[in-house]
N, C-alpha and C positions, 0 to 999 in steps of 0.2 A: 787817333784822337784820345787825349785822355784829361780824367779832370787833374789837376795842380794844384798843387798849395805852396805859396812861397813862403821860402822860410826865412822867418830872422830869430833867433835863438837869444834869447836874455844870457848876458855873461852868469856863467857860474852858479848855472842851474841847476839844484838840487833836488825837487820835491819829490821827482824821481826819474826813475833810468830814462834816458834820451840818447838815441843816435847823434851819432858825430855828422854836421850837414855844413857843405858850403852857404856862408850867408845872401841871401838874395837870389839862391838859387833853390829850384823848384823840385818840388818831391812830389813822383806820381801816387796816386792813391788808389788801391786796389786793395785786393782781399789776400794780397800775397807777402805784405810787410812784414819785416821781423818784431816782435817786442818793443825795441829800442825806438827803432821807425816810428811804430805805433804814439809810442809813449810821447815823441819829439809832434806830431800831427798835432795829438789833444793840445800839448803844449802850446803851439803856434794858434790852435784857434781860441783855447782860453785867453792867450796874449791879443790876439786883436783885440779884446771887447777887454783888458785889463785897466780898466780906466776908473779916476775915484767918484765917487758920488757928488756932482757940483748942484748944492740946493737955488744958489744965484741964477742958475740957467732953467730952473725951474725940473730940475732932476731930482726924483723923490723916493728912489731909492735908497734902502739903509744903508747905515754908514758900514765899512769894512769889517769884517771879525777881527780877532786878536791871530788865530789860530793863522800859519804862514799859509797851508795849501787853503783852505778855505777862504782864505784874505785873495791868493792867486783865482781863486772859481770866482769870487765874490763879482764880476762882472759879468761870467760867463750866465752866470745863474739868474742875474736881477736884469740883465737887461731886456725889454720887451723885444726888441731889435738888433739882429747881433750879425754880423759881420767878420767876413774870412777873406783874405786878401789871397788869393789866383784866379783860377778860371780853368778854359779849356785849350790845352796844348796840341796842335795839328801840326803835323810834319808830312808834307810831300818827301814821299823816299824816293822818289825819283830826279828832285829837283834837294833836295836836302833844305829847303826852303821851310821854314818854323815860324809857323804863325801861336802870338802868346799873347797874355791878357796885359795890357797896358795899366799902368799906374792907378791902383783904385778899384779894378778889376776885384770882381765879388765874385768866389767859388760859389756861394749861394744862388750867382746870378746865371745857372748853368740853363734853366729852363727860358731865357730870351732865346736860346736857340729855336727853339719851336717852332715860333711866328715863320723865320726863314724858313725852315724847312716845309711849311706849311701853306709856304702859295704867300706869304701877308708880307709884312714889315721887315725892314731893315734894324742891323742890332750892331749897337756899339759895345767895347768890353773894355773899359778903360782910359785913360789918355796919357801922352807920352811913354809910348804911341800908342794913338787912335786906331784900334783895332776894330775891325770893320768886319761887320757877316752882312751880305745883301745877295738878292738874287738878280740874275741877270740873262732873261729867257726862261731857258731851262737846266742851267748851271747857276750853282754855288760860288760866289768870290770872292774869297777871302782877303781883305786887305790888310796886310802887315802894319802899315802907318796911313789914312787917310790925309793927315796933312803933310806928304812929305813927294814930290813929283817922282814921279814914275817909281814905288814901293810896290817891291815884290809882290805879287800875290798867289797863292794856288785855289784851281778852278776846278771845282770836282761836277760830277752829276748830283740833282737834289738828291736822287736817290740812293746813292752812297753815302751823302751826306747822315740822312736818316739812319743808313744802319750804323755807322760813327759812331753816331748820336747815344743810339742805341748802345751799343757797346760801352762808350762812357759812363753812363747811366748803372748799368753792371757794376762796373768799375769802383762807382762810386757806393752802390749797397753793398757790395760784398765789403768794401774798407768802414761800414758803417755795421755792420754785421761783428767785422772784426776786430773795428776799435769799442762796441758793448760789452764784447769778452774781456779786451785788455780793461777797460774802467769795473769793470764788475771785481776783478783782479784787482787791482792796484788804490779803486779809491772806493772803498765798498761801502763806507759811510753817506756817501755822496751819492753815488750808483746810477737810482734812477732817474734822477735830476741833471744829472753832468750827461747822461746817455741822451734822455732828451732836447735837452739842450744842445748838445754835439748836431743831433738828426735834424733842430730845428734851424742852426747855423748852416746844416749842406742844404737846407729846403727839400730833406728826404721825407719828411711826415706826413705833408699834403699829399690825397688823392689825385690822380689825374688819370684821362681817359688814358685808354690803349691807343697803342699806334702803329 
């Protein structure tokens, strides 16, 4: 299990260094990325919230800077609610079977796991395809596409599930850990606004109990 960020890369990006990434495909995020990696992560999640300020829809944040990286933050910064497009990537290595976040799917949205592993609710991650977390007994089952007849799934114990989970979770402080170095680095002006904001886009800021 790991958490994901898919990536789609603006042509002919310069604000700074970025890894070469196939489009549409997904970069694991951990505490083990190069620079470039790094650099290409902040990218993709300033780029989801990169949107202009519309006052007609009653959106009242300031209008864009003049300044180009600035202009690029300028959503990441003002939005109250911010948005990263992957999730959590499961691979049965037994079965080579890969369960991913469908369409819409919020890397932010990593804590809907919970509930499943928790005895509660059922959790969707997406649509085309409807990725599916639900429990069933006392196993885990992961549905690949809920609307698609007889879609793979892999079935683990809750309790593996949890240490997964767990380990994601790792995964994702340490590349939170280690994209505050690389912004501290690269956009120092900005720092600790772009850092927080980075923590507030993976939903790392919030307390939550132990598990």
């Amino acid at each position: 299990m790991q958490p994901v960020l898919e990536v789609l890369a603006p042509d002919n990006f310069v604000l700074w260094p970025v890894a070469e990434w196939k489009q549409f495909d997904y970069l694991a995020l951990n505490g083990g990325l190069s620079p470039a990696e790094v650099g290409l992560a902040v990218m993709r999640i300033a780029d989801c919230n990169d949107l202009d300020p519309s006052p007609e829809n009653g959106d009242d944040r300031p209008p864009r800077p003049a300044d180009p990286t600035d202009s690029f933050l300028h959503g990441l910064l003002t939005f109250d609610s911010l948005f990263v497009t992957g999730g959590m990537r499961v691979v049965d290595t037994s079965t080579g079977v890969t369960f991913l976040p469908g369409c819409c799917g919020g890397l932010g949205d990593w804590r809907d796991w919970f509930p499943v592993t928790d005895g509660g609710s059922s959790a969707m991650f997406g649509h085309d395809p409807v990725a599916l977390a639900e429990l069933v007994g006392d196993t885990a089952r992961l549905t690949l596409d809920r609307e698609q007849h007889g879609s793979p799934v892999i079935e683990l114990p809750v309790p593996e599930l949890r240490r997964l989970l767990a380990g994601a979770e790792r995964d994702l402080t340490d590349f939170y850990r280690l994209a505050a170095a690389w912004i501290s680095q690269y956009l120092p002006s900005q720092a600790s606004r772009v850092i927080a904001a980075v923590g507030d886009a993976l939903d790392l800021l919030q307390p939550h109990a132990a598990r």
